[in-house]
KOLZAZA-800177 format. One record per residue (C-alpha): x, y, z; residue in one letter. Coordinates in steps of 0.25 Angstrom, whole numbers. Example, Ala and Ser with C-alpha at 12.3 -4.5 7.8 and 13.67 -1.06 7.14 Angstrom:
      px      py      pz   type
      49     -18      31      A
      55      -4      29      S
% end
This chain:
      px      py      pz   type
     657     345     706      X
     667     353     712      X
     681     349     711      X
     686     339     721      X
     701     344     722      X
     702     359     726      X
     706     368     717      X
     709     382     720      X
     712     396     712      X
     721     406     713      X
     720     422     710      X
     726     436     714      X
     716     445     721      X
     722     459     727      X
     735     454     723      X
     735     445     733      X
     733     428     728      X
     722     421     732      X
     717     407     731      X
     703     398     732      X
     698     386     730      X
     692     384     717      X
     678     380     716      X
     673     376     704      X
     658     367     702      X
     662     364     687      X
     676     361     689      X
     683     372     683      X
     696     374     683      X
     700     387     692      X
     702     400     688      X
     715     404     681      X
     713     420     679      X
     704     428     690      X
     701     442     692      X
     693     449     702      X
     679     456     700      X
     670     464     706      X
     657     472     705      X
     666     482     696      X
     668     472     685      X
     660     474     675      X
     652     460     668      X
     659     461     655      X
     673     465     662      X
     668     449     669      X
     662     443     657      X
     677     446     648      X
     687     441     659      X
     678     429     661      X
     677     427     646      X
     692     427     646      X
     693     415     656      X
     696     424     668      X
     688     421     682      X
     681     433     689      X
     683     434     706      X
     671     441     711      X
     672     450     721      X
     661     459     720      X
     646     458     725      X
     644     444     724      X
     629     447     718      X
     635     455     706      X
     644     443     704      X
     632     438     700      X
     626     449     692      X
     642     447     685      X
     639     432     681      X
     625     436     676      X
     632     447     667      X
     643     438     662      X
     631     426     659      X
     623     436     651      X
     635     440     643      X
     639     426     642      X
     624     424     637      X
     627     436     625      X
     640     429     620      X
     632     416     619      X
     621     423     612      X
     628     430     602      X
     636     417     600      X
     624     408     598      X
     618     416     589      X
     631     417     579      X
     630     400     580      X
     615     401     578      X
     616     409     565      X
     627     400     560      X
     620     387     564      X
     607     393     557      X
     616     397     544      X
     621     384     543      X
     606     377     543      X
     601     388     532      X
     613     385     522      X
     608     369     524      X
     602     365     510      X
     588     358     515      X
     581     358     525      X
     586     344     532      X
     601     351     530      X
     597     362     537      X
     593     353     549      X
     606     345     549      X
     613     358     551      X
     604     363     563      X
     607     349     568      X
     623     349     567      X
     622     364     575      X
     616     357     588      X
     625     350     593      X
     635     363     591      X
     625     372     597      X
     624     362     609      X
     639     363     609      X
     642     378     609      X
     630     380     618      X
     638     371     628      X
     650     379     626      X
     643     392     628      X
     638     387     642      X
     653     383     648      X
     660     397     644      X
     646     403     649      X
     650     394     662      X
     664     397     661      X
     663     412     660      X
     653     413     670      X
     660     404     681      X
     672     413     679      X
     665     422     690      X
     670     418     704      X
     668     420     718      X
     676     418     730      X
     671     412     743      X
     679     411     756      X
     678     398     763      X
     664     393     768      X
     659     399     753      X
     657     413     759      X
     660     427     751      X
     663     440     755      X
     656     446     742      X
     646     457     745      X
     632     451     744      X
     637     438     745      X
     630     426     750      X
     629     415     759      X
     634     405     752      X
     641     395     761      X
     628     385     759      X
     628     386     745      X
     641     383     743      X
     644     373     753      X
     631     363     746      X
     638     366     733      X
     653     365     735      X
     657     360     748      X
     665     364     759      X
     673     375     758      X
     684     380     768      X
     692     388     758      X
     691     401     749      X
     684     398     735      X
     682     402     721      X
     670     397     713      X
     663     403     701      X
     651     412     705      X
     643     403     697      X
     647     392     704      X
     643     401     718      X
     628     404     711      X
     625     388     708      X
     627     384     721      X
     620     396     728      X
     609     393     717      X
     610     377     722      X
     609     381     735      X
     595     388     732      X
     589     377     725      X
     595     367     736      X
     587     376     746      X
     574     378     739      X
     573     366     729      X
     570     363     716      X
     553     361     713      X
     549     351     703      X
     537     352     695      X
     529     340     696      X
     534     337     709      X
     530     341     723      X
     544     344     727      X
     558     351     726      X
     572     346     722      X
     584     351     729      X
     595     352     721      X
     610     353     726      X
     622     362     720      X
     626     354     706      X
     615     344     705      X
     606     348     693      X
     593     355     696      X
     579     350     692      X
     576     363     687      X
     567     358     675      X
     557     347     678      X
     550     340     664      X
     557     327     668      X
     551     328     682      X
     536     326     674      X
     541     315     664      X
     545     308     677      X
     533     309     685      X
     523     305     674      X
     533     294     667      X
     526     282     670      X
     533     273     679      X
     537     258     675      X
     527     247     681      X
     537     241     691      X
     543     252     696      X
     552     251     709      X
     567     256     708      X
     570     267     696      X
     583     274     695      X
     585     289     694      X
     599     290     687      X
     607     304     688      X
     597     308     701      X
     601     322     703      X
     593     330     711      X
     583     316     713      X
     574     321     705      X
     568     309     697      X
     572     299     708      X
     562     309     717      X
     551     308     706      X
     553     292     706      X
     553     292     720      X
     540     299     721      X
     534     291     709      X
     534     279     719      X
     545     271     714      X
     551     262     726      X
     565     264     724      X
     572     276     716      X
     588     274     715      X
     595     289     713      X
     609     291     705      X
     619     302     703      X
     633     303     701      X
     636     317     707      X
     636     319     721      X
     627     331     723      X
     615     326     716      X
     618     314     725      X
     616     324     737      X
     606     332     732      X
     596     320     727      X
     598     315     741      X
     595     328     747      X
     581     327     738      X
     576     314     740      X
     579     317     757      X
     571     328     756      X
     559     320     749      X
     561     309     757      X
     562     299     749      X
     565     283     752      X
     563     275     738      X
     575     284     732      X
     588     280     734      X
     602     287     727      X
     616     284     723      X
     628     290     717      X
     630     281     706      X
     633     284     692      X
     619     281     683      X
     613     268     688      X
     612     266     704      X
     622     253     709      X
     616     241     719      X
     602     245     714      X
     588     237     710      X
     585     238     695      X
     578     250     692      X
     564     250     685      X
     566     264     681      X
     578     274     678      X
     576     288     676      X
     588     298     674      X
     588     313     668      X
     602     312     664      X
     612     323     657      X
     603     326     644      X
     616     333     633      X
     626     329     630      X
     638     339     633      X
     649     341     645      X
     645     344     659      X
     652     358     662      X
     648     359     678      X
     641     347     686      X
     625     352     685      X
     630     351     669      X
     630     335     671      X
     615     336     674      X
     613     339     658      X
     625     338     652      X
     631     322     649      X
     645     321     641      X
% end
């Protein structure tokens, strides 16, 4: 979630200074060093000043802002490679100098964990690096870049309000627009005669094999109130609800999913699903006959608030 004090950034443009609001979805701190860029700097010119710690204001064509970021990820993805390779060859090293065969498996299972860790490390300087790119947006989340979009809507559902000028991260820009799509068009689910509509910062049911498991799991024989803990988008609770169970009772912590399950079981129409903002277990509630919950499944830190979908500290 965004932060609830206002913070707001400072830099020199044209020798003149000049200040936004800073708006950050993972709660980064703002910016220290900025320099500007535009369609004459080149992606490697970006990707060592980025590298370096240093943000990059845009003010180019706003679509080969976007061709920069996908420059910057693809060198981002050769560092990674090269690097990943130099660990795999250690790793492998390591396991062929064991002296027998149940050694040699001791070692490959000491290198998960590290090659969990280090993959995790990679992905937040890759998320550092590439959020170093930034736009500004006059109040109203309008832009005077060539080619730009409309992106009032957008970033309105996303963020809020906004009566004053902004920086944000271009990635920051393209997850809401992207949210935005989805929001518009929804999600199909295999199995199911229907779409889910996901809101900005509520994880995606992009991939679907639990969907099955649920609909073919059998259901206990007295069956009249379940639980869907960690709702989401309502997904599972939408699947109970359609199963036929009486009562289906909805959790979720965080604000967002709150509004956008409500915003899916109102466009299904659904009576027998109720939801509250509760953390786990619902409160003034019958006992349940059945619980169902597709919780945080690795164990490592959250970096933005999608990240709390997978990852549980």
């Amino acid at each position: 979630m965004l932060a609830t004090e206002k913070q707001y950034v400072h830099w020199q443009q044209n020798q003149n200074s000049r200040s936004a609001r800073w708006l950050s979805e993972s709660n980064q701190l703002p910016p220290a060093r900025i320099v500007l860029v535009d369609d004459k700097t080149t992606a490697d010119q970006a990707y060592r000043l980025a590298c370096e710690g240093t943000s990059l204001l845009w003010n180019g064509d706003f679509h080969n802002a976007r061709q920069l970021l996908q420059a910057l990820t693809r060198r981002i993805e050769r560092t990674n490679k090269r690097s990943e390779q130099r660990k795999t060859s250690k790793a492998a090293t390591a396991a062929d100098n064991a002296d027998d065969t149940t050694n040699q498996s001791l070692a490959t299972a000491k290198q998960i964990p590290n090659l969990f860790h280090q993959q995790r490390q990679a992905q937040a300087q890759r998320s550092r690096i590439l959020s170093r790119l930034l736009l500004e947006l006059a109040p109203g989340y309008s832009s005077q870049l060539r080619r730009a979009p409309d992106m009032t809507a957008a970033c309105t559902a996303a963020f809020g309000e906004l009566d004053e000028p902004c920086l944000l991260s271009f990635r920051d820009l393209q997850g809401a627009l992207g949210a935005a799509q989805w929001r518009a068009k929804g999600v199909p689910i295999k199995g199911l005669d229907l779409s889910i509509f996901p809101h900005y910062g509520v994880f995606a049911p992009t991939r679907h094999e639990y969907v099955q498991l649920l609909l073919d799991a059998p259901l206990p024989a007295s069956c009249d109130v379940a639980f869907d803990i960690g709702s989401g988008t309502g997904l599972l609770a939408i699947i109970l609800a359609q199963r036929g169970l009486k009562q289906v009772i909805a959790t979720d912590l965080n604000p967002r999913a709150m509004a956008c399950a409500s915003d899916n079981f109102t466009r299904l129409g659904l009576s027998n699903v109720q939801l509250q903002q509760a953390d786990l277990f619902p409160t003034a509630a019958p006992l349940a006959n059945l619980i169902v919950c597709n919780p945080p499944w690795l164990p490592a830190k959250p970096s933005s608030p999608l990240e709390y979908a997978v990852y549980d500290a």
